[in-house]
C-alpha positions in Angstrom: 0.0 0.0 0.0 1.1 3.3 -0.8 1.5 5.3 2.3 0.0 9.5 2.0 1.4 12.4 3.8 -0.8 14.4 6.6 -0.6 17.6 8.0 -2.1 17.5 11.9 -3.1 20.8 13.8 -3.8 20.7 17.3 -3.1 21.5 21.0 -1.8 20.1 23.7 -1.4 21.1 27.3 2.3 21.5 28.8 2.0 22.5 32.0 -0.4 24.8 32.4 -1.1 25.8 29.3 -1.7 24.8 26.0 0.4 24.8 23.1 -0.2 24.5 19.4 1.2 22.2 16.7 1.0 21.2 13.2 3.1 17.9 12.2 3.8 16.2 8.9 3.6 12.8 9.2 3.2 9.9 6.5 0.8 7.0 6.9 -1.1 4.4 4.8 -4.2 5.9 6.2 -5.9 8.7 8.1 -6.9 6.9 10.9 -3.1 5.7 12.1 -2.3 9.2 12.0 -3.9 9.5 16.2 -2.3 6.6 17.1 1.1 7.9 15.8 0.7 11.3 17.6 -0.3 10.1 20.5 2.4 7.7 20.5 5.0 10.9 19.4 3.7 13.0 22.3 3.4 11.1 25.3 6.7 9.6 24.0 8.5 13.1 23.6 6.7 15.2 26.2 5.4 12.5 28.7 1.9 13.3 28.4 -1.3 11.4 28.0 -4.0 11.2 25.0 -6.4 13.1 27.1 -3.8 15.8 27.3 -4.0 16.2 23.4 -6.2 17.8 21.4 -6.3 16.8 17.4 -8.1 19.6 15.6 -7.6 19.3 11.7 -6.2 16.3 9.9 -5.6 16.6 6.1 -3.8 14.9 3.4 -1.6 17.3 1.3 0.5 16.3 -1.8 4.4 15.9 -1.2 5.3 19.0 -3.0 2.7 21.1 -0.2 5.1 19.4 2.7 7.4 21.6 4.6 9.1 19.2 6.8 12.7 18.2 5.2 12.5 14.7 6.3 8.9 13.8 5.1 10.4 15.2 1.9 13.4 13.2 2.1 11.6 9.6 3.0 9.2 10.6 -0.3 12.3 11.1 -2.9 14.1 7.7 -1.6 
C-alpha cells in the first residue's frame, strides 16, 4: 500500500497551558495518524491522550510538505 502524507493541527497542554502544533507525518491511512501522535507526544513530552487535542487532519500532496524529512523519505 502506498502510504499518503498528513498535515495535523492541534493543541496540547504542557504545563499549564496549551500549546499549538502542526506535524507532517506519513501514513497508509488517516486513521493511524492518532495513534502515531499520541504515540509521538506522550513519548517526547510524557503526556497522556487526554492531554492532546487533534483539531484538523488533512492529506496534502508531497510538494505542499514543509518538513525536510517527510520530503526526504518521499524522494528515496
Amino acid at each position: 500500500m502506498k502510504t499518503k502524507i498528513f498535515k495535523i493541527q492541534g493543541k496540547f497542554l504542557m504545563g499549564e497551558k496549551l500549546k499549538h502544533f502542526t506535524k507532517e507525518l506519513k501514513a497508509i491511512k488517516e486513521e493511524d495518524i492518532y495513534e502515531k501522535i499520541y504515540s509521538e507526544f506522550g513519548s517526547k513530552h510524557h503526556i497522556s491522550r487526554e492531554q492532546i487535542q487533534i483539531e484538523e487532519i488533512e492529506e496534502i500532496s508531497l510538494e505542499e510538505a514543509q518538513d525536510p524529512m517527510i520530503k526526504a523519505m518521499s524522494n528515496g
